[in-house]
MARGUVO-874014 format. One line per 5 residues: number of its first residue (from 1); their letters; for each residue x, y, z of C-alpha. Coordinates in nm, 3 decimals. Layout:
BEGIN
NUM	a	X,Y,Z  ...
//
This chain:
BEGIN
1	xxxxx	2.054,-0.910,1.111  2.273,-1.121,0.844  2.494,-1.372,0.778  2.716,-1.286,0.477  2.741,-1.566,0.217
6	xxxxx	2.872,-1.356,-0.036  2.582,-1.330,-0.216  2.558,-1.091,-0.513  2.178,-1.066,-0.525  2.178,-0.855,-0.196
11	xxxxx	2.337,-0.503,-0.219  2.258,-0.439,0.173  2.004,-0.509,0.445  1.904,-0.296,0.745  1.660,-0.339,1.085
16	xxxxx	1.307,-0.286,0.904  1.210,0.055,0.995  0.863,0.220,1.046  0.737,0.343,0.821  0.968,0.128,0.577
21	xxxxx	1.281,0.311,0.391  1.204,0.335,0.030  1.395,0.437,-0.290  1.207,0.657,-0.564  1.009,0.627,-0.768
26	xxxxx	0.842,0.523,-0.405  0.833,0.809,-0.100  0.631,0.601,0.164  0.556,0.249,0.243  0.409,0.146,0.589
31	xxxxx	0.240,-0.200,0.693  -0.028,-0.118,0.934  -0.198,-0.436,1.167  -0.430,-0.387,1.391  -0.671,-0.643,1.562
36	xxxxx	-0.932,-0.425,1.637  -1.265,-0.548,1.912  -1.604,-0.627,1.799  -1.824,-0.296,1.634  -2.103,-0.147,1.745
41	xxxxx	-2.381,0.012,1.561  -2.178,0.297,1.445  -1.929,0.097,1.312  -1.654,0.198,1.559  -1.540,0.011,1.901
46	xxxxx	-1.730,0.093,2.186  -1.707,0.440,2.356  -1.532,0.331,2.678  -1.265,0.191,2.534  -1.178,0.529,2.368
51	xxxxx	-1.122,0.728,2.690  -0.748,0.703,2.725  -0.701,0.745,2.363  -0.511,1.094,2.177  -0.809,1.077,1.958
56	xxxxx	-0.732,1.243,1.589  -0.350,1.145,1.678  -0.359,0.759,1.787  -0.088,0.539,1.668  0.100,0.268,1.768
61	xxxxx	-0.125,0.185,2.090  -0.007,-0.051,2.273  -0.343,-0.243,2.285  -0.279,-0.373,1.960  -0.548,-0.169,1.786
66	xxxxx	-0.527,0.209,1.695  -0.778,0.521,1.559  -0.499,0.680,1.372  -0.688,1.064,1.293  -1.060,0.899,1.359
71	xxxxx	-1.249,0.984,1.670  -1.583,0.722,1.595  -1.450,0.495,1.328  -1.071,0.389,1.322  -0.889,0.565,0.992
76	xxxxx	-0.754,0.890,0.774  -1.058,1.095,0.741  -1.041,1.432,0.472  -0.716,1.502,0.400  -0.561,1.635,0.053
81	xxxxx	-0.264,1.513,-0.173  -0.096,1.654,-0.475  0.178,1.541,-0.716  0.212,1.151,-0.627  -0.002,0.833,-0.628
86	xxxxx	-0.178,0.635,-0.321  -0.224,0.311,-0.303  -0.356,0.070,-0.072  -0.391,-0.284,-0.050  -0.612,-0.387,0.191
91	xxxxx	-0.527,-0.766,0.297  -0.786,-0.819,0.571  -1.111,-0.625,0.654  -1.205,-0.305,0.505  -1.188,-0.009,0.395
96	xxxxx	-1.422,0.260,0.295  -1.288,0.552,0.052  -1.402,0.864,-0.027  -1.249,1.138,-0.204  -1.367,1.508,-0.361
101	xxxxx	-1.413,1.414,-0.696  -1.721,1.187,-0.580  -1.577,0.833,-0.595  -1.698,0.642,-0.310  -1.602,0.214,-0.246
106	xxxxx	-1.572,-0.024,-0.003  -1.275,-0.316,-0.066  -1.053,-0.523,0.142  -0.937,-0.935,0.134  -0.646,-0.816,-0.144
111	xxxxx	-0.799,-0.550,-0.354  -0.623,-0.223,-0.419  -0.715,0.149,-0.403  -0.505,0.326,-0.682  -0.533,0.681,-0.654
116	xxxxx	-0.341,0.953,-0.850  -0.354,1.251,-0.675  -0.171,1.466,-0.891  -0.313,1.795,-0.954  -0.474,1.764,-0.591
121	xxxxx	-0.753,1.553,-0.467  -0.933,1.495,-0.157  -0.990,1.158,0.022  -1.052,0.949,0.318  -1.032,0.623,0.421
126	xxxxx	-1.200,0.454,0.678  -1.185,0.097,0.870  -1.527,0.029,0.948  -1.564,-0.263,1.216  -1.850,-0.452,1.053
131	xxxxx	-1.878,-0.746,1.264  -2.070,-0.705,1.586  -1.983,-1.033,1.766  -1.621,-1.113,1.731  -1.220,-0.892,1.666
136	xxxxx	-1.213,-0.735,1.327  -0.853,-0.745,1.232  -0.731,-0.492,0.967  -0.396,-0.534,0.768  -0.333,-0.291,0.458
141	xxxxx	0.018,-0.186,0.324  -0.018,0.215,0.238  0.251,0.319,-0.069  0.273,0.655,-0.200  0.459,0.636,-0.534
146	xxxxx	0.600,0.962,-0.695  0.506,1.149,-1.018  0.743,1.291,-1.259  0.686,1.667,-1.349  0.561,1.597,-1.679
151	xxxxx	0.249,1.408,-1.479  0.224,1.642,-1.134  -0.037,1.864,-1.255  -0.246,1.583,-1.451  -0.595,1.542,-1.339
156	xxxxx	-0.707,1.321,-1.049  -0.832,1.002,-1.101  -0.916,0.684,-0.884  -0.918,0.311,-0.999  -1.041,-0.017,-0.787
161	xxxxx	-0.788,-0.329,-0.887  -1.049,-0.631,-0.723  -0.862,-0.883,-0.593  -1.060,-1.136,-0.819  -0.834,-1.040,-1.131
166	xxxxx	-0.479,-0.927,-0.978  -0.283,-1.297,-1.055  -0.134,-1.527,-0.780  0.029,-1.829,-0.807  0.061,-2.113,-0.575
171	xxxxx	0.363,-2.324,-0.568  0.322,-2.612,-0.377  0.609,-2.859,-0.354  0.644,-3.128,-0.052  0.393,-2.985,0.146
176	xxxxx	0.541,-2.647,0.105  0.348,-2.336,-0.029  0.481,-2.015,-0.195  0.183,-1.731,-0.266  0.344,-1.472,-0.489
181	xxxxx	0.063,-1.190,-0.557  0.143,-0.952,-0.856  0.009,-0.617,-0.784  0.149,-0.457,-1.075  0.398,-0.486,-1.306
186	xxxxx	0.506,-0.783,-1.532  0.667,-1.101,-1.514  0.758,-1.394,-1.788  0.482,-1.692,-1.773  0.219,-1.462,-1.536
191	xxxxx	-0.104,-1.273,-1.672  -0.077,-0.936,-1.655  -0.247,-0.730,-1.352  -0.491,-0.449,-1.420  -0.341,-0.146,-1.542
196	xxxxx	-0.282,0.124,-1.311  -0.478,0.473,-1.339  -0.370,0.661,-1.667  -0.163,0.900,-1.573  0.031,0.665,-1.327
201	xxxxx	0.375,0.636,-1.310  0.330,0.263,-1.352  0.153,0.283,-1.680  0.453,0.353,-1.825  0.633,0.048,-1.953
206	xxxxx	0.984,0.225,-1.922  0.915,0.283,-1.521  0.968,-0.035,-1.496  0.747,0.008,-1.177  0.688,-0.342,-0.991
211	xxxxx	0.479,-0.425,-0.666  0.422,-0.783,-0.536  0.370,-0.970,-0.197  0.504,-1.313,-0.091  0.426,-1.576,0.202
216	xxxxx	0.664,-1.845,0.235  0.603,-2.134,0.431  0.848,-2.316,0.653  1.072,-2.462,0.396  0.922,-2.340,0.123
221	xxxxx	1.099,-2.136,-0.146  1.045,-1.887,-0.477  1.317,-1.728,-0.725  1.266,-1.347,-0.806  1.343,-1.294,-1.143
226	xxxxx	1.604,-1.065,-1.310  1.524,-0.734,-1.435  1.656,-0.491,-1.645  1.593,-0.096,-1.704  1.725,0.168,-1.931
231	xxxxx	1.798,0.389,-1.607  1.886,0.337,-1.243  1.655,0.054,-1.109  1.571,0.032,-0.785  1.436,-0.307,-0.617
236	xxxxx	1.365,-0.311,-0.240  1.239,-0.646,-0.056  1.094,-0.621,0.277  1.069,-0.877,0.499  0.801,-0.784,0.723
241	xxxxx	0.646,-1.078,0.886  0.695,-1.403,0.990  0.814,-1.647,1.262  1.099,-1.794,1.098  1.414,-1.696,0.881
246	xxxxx	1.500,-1.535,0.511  1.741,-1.728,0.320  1.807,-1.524,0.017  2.065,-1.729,-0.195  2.267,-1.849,0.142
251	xxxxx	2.228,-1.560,0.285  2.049,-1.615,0.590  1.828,-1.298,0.778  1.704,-1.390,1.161  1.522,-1.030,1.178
256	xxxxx	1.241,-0.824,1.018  1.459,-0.628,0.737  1.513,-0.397,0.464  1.701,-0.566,0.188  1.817,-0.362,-0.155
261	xxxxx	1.816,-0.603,-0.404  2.035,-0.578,-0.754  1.771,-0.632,-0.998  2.015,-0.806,-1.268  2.033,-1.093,-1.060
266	xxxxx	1.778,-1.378,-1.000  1.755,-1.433,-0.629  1.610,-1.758,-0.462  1.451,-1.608,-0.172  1.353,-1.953,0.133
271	xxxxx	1.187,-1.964,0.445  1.366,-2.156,0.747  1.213,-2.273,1.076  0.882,-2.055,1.000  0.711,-1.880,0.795
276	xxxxx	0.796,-1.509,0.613  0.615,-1.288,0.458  0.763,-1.006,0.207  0.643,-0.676,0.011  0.904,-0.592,-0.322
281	xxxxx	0.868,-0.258,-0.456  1.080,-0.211,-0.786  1.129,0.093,-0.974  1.295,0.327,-1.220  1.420,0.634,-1.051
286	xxxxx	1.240,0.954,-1.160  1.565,1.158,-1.138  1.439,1.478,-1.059  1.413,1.694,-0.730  1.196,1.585,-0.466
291	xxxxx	1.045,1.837,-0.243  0.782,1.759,-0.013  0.608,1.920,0.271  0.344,1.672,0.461  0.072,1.540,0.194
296	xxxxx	0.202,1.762,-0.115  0.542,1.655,-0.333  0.692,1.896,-0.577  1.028,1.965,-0.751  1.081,2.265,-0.578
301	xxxxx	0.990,2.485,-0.291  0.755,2.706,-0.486  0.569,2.436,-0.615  0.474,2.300,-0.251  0.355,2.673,-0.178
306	xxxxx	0.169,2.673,-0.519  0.023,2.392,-0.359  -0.093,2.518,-0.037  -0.236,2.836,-0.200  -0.438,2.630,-0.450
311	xxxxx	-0.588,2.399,-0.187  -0.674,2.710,0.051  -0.828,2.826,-0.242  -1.018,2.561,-0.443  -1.018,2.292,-0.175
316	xxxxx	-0.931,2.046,-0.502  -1.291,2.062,-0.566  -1.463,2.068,-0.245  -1.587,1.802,-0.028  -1.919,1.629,-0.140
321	xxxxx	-2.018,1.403,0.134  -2.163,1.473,0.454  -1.928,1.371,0.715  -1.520,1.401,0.710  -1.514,1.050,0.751
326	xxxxx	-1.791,0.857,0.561  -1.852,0.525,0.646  -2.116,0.329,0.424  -2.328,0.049,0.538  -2.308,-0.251,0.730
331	xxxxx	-2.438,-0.455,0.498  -2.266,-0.275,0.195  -2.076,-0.530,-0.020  -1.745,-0.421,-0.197  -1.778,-0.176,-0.486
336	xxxxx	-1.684,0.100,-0.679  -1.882,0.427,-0.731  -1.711,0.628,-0.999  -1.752,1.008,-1.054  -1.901,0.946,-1.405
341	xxxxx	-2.203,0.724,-1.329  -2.015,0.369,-1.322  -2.080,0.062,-1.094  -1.900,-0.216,-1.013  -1.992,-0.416,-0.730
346	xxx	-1.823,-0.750,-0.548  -1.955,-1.018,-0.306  -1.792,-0.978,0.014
//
């Protein structure tokens, strides 16, 4: 996977795994691609090319395209979470969310879904195929960050971060273009993103919590900055697309790969005979037990059956939309429907 220059920017690489290895405060990071066919009327691919398909269970297909849990439309429909955060950034198409506390939006082309779950929410998303007459190609990075206890139990809330106001910067030099993205988190000389949800672990300036993509050109070339954290800071590039090589100070990476980063050093990170594409996740380590069962995370046993009991019994506040997987219209543009009356809409 490497040659070894020496280099003390990289602590270690590994073969990119799926879904991707993460350090806390992140559990779960997965890059999901799918070039799905042409929709029909109900927003889904057409019936007959469904038949072979474990529908509710369909991944990795070799097709190129899968339904993951959806049976009409591709997607996650109703399903609950507790104690951590969600987020999606949806690079190309869309997706539809839904969730119990009545928050409803369409987004895609580089907005983010924030959720944090924490005392226990509802949701679904949903890939709606809204163009009839050609391939409607979905690409979204799903992250599930972690709450500390102080934040597990604190109530639910969902934020849209539009792709108009999260801060990229193209450097273009020779021909040559590096697209750095800033999701969240802060860097000298950049604006600052929107904040994350409240009650995020990311809202807290001490997390130290960072999330940004990067496309590299052939031959083009960016420098991560240094960081620096009053605990154990974690910093994890991965290198998940592309057609050429990673050249990360000399050190030269031929394969898709994990690489654990030492956030006190600057790192020049290159592209060589192709392009490369990259995801960091950076963050201080929550330092307490991590216990989780499916789509709950605790400290501890009992808290994960706490967990089931209270969604068995309160559903986290029910489910108020008609189908397990909504889907809204066609001709819907990007927006926001927030539990407490608000609007915000966006061309598509």
């Amino acid at each position: 996977v490497a040659q070894d220059m020496g280099c003390q920017a990289i602590r270690s690489t590994s073969q990119l795994a799926f879904p991707f290895a993460c350090d806390s405060p992140f559990l779960f990071a997965v890059h999901h691609l799918d070039h799905y066919p042409r929709g029909t009327a109900n927003l889904g691919p057409e019936r007959s090319l469904l038949a072979s398909r474990s529908l509710g269970a369909d991944f990795g297909h070799p097709s190129g395209w899968s339904m993951y849990h959806g049976d009409e439309v591709p997607g996650f429909p109703r399903h609950p979470h507790r104690g951590f955060e969600t987020i999606t950034l949806a690079r190309r198409g869309y997706c539809d969310h839904s969730d119990s506390l009545g928050n409803g939006g369409r987004f895609g082309g580089g907005d983010v879904q924030w959720m944090t779950a924490g005392a226990g929410v509802q949701h679904a998303e949903m890939f709606p195929l809204l163009n009839q007459h050609a391939d409607n190609t979905m690409e979204l990075f799903q992250i599930w960050i972690n709450l500390p206890r102080r934040s597990k139990m604190a109530q639910p809330s969902f934020k849209m971060l539009w792709a108009e106001s999260i801060p990229t910067k193209c450097i273009e030099h020779a021909g040559r273009t590096a697209e750095v993205s800033l999701i969240t988190g802060t860097l000298d000389g950049w604006e600052r993103p929107p904040d994350p949800p409240p009650q995020s672990y990311a809202s807290d300036p001490e997390s130290a919590v960072m999330i940004l993509t990067i496309k590299l050109t052939d031959g083009a070339s960016w420098t991560l900055p240094s960081a620096s954290s009053a605990g154990v800071l974690h910093r994890n590039l991965y290198f998940f697309a592309g057609t050429g090589a990673l050249i990360i100070d000399g050190r030269k990476l031929t394969s898709h790969s994990r690489i654990t980063m030492d956030p006190a050093v600057a790192a020049e990170i290159a592209a060589e005979g192709g392009n490369a594409e990259l995801l960091l996740l950076q963050g201080r380590e929550i330092e307490e037990p991590v216990v989780q069962h499916g789509p709950f995370v605790g400290n501890s046993q009992q808290d994960i059956i706490q967990a089931f009991s209270d969604y068995q019994r309160s559903q986290f506040g029910g489910w108020p939309w008609d189908s397990d997987a909504p889907v809204f219209p066609r001709d819907q543009k990007r927006f926001a429907k927030y539990a407490d009356g608000r609007l915000e809409e966006k061309e598509m």
